[in-house]
C-alpha positions in Angstrom: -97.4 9.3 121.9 -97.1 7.7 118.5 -97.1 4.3 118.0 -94.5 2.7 116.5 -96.0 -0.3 115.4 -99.8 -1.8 114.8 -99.2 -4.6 117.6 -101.9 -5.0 120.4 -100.7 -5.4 123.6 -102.4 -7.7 126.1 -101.3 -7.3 129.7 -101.3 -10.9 131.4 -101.8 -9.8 135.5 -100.1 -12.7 137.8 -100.9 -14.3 141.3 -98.1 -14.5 143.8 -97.3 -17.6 142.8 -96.4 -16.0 139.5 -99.0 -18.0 137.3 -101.4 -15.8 135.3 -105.0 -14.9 136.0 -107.8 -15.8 134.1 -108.5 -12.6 132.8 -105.4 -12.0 131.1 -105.6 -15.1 129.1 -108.9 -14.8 127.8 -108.0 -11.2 126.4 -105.4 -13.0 124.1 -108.8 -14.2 122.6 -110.4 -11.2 121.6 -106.8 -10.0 121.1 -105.8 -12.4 118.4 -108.4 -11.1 116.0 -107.9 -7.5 116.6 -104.3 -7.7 116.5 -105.3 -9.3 112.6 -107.3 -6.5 111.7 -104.8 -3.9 112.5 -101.7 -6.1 110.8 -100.1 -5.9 113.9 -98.7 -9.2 116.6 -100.7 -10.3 119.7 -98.5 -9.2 122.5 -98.6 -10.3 126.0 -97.3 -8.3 128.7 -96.5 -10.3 131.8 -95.1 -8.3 135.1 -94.0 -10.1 137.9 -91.2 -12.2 140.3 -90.7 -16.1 138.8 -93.8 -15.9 136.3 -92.9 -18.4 133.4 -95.6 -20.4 134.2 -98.0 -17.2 133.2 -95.5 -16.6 130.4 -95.9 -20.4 129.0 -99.4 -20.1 129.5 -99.3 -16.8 127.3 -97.8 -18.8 124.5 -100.2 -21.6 125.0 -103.1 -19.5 123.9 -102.0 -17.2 121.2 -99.6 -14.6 121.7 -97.1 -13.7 118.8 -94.8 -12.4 121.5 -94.3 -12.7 125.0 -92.9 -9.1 127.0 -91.3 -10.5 130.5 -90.2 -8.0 133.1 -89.3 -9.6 136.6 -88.0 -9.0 139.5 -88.7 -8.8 143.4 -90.5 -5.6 143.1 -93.0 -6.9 141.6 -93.9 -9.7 143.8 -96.8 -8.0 145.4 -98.7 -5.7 143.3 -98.1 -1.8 143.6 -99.7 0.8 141.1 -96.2 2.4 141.4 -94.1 -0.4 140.2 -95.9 -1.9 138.1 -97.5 1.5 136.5 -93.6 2.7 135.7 -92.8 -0.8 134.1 -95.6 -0.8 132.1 -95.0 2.5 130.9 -91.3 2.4 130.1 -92.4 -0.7 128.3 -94.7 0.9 126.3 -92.5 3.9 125.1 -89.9 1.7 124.0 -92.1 -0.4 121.6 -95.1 1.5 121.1 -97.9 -0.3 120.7 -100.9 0.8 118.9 -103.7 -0.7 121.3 -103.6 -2.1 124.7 -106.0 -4.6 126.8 -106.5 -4.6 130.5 -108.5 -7.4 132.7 -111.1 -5.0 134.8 -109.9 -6.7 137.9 -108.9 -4.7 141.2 -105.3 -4.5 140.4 -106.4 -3.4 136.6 -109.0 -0.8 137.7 -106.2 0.3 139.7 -102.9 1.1 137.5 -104.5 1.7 133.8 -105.8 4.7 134.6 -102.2 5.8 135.6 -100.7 4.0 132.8 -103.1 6.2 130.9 -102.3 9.2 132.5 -98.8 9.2 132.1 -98.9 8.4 128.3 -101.3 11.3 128.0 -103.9 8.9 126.3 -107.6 7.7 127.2 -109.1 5.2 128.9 -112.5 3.0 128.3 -113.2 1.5 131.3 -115.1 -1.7 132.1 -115.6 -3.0 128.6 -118.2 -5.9 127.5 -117.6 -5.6 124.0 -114.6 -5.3 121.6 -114.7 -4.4 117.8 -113.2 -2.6 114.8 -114.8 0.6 113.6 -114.6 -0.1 110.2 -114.4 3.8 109.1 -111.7 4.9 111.2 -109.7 1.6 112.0 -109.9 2.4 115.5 -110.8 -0.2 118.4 -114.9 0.4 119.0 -114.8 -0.4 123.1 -118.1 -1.1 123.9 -119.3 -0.5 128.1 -122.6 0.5 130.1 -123.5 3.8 130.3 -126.3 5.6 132.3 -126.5 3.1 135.3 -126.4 0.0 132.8 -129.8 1.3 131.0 -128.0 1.8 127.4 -124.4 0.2 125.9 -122.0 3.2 125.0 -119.4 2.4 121.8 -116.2 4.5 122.3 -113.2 5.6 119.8 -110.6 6.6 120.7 -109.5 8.7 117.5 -106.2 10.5 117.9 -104.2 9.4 121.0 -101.8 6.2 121.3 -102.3 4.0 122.9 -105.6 3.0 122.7 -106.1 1.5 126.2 -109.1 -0.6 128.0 -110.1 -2.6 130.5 -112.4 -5.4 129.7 -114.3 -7.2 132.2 -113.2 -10.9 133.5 -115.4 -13.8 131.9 -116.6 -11.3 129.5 -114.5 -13.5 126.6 -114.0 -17.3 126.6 -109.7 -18.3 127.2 -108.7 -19.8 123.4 -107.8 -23.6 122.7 -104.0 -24.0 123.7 -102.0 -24.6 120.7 -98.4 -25.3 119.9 -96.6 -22.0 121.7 -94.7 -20.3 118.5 -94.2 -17.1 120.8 -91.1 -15.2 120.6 -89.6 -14.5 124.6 -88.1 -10.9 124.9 -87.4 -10.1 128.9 -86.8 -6.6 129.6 -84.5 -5.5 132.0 -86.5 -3.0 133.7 -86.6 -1.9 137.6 -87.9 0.4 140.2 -86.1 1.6 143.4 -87.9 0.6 146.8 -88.2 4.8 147.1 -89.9 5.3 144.0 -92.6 2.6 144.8 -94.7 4.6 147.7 -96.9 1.7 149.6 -95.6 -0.6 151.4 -97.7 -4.2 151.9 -97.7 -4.8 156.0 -99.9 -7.2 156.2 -102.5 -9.5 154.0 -106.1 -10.3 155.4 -108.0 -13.2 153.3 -111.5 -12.1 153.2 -113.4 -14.7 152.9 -116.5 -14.0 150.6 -114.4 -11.8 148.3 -111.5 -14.6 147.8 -114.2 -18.0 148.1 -116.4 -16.6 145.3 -114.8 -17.2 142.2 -117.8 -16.6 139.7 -115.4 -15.9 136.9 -113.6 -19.1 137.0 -117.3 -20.9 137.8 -117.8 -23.9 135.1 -121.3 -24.4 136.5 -123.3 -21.5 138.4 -126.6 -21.2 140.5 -127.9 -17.7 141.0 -130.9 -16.4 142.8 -133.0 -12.9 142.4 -136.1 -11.5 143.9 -138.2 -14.6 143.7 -136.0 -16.8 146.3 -137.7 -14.2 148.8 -135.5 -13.7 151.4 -132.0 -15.0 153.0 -133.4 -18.3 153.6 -134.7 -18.6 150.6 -131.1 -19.1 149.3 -130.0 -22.1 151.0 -132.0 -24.8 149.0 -130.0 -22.9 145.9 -126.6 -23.6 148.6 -127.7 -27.1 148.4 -128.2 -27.4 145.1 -124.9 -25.4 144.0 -123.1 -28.1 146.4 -124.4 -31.4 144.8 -123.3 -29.7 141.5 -119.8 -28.7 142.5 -121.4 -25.1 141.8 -121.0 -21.6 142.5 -124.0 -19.6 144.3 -124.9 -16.2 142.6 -127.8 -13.6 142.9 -128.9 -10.7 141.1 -128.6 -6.9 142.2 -131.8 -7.1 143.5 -131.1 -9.6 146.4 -128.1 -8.1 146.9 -130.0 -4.6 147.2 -132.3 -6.6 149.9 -129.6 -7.5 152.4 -130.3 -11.1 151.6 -126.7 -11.8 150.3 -123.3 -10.5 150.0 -122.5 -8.1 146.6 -119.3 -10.9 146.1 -121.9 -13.1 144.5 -123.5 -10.8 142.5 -123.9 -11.1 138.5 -124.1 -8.2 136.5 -123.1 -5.2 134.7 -122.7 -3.8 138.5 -121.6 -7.2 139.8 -119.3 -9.7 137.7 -119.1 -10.8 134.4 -119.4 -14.6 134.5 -119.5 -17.3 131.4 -119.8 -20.5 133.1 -120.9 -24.1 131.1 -124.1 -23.9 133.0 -126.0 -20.9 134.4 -129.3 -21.7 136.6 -131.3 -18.8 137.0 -134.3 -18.9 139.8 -136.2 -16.3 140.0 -134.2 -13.6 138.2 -136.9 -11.5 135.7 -133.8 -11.1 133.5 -133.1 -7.2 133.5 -130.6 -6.6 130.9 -127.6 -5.1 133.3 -128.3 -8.7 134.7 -128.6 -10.7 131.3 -125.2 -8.7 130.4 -123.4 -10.1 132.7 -124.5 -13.9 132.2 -124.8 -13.4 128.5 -121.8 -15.5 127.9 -122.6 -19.3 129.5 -123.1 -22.1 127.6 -126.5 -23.1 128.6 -128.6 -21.3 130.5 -131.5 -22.5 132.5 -134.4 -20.4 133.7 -136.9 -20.9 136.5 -139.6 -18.4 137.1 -143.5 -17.9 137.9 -143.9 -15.6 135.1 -144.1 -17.1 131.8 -143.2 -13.7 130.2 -140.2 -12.7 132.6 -137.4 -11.4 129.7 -135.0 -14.2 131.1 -136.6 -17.0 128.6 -135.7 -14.4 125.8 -132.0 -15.7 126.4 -132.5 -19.5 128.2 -131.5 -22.0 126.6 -134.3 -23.8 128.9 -137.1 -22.2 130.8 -139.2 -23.8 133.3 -142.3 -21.9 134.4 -143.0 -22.9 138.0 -142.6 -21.8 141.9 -138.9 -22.1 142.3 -139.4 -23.2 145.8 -141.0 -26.2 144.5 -139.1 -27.0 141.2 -135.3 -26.2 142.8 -135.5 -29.2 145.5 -136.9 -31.5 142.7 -134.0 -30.9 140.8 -131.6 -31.5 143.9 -133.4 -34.8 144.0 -133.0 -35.8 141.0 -129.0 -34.8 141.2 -128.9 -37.0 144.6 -130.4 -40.1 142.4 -128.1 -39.6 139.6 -124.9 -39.3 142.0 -126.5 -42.1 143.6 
């Protein structure tokens, strides 16, 4: 379709509760300044039942406008509902570029947003930019099993649609909300919408690991060597009010569950404080940590390429050095 204005569309996903993920609102980050170089508004998108908490939040960090379109339907998420929202939305107003969190519920309908606007899709994004030849969005994403970065245009179609990875930007400073508040009136018959939610099961490793929203993280790779070799990391990560991660290659060992995993195959994380023990530092895993504060590295070899990107780097045994630093937490909390 053509777009009938330059505006950037960022949609804001909601909980149940009807407040907005994480995701949503850091894109308004990355959004802002794209939005700018196109002369176009930052729009949010938010899609959902009783969500003006994520549409206050929207206006808190950013957006020029706010898109609202409620109702029960959208309570619990459904590709179908909230695909033919989104769509009908986007014909109206026709936005020239569009930003997706690469959550589940993301991966899920963009595609068949994409689909039915007969438009592409860059999936999984860890970079965004302006290609300064054509104008276009440059989404950046792993290719080849993470071993290269791939830098996409998407020259003729509209919209230009992408999902970008949680934690992969950093939410804005809230400022005064100046946002203007347009609620469409848009609906879906229960027939149209094809699954129907019976039941919900809280799986507990998926919903407890919240390495996204992590302000402080501990993560352990191949040198902790083995599943027991974990648990001094456990007690460490609990004196610090921390979340425990690993690398792909303890998760590839059996030693711990793929929910905790950083990476370009695991989660995109950019906590204040990222402890690394024995990770070498592979890029698809320096990718996806890329983005804390402060990172701290522990590992045997002096020339492992995690010190390339550590803030600190302590060369040592792990086994040794971790419970001298959970020692020295207990004295301080002391």
């Amino acid at each position: 379709m053509d777009p009938k204005t330059k505006d950037l569309w960022v949609f804001v996903e909601t909980k149940e509760d009807g407040s907005a993920r994480n995701v949503g609102i850091e894109l308004l980050n990355p959004g802002k300044e794209l939005a700018a170089k196109q002369g176009g508004k930052l729009v949010a998108v938010v899609i959902g039942n009783n969500v003006q908490a994520a549409v206050d939040d929207a206006a808190k960090h950013g957006a020029d406008q706010v898109i609202v379109i409620e109702g029960p339907e959208y309570q619990m998420f459904s590709t179908d509902a909230y695909a033919t929202a989104l769509v009908a939305a986007v014909e109206k107003y026709g936005p020239t570029a569009m930003l997706v969190g690469a959550s589940v519920n993301g991966r899920d309908f963009a595609p068949r947003v994409s689909a039915r606007l007969q438009t592409g899709l860059t999936a999984d994004c860890t970079s965004l930019g302006i290609d300064e030849e054509t104008g276009c969005i440059a989404w950046t994403r792993p290719a080849f099993g993470g071993n290269l970065m791939a830098t996409i245009l998407c020259k003729t179609a509209r919209p230009q649609i992408g999902t970008v990875r949680p934690g992969v930007f950093k939410k804005a400073e809230e400022e005064a909300p100046h946002a203007e508040i347009i609620k469409e009136d848009i609906h879906v018959a229960a027939a149209d919408i094809r699954t129907e939610l019976v039941r919900k099961i809280q799986e507990g490793a998926e919903e407890v690991v919240d390495l996204e929203g992590a302000d402080i993280i501990v993560s352990g790779g191949r040198g902790v060597g083995n599943a027991e070799g974990f648990a001094p990391l456990q007690e460490l990560c609990d004196l610090l009010g921390a979340t425990l991660g690993c690398s792909r290659a303890a998760v590839d060992a059996g030693w711990i569950s793929h929910a905790h995993q950083v990476g370009q195959t695991g989660k995109t994380v950019a906590p204040k404080l990222y402890v690394a023990c024995g990770i070498s530092g592979a890029i698809q895993h320096r990718a996806g940590m890329a983005g804390s504060d402060v990172i701290v590295a522990i590992n045997k070899d002096a020339d492992a390429p995690i010190f390339e990107v550590a803030t600190y780097g302590i060369v040592g045994d792990l086994k040794e050095i971790v419970p001298l630093l959970t020692e020295e937490v207990k004295k301080l909390k002391a």
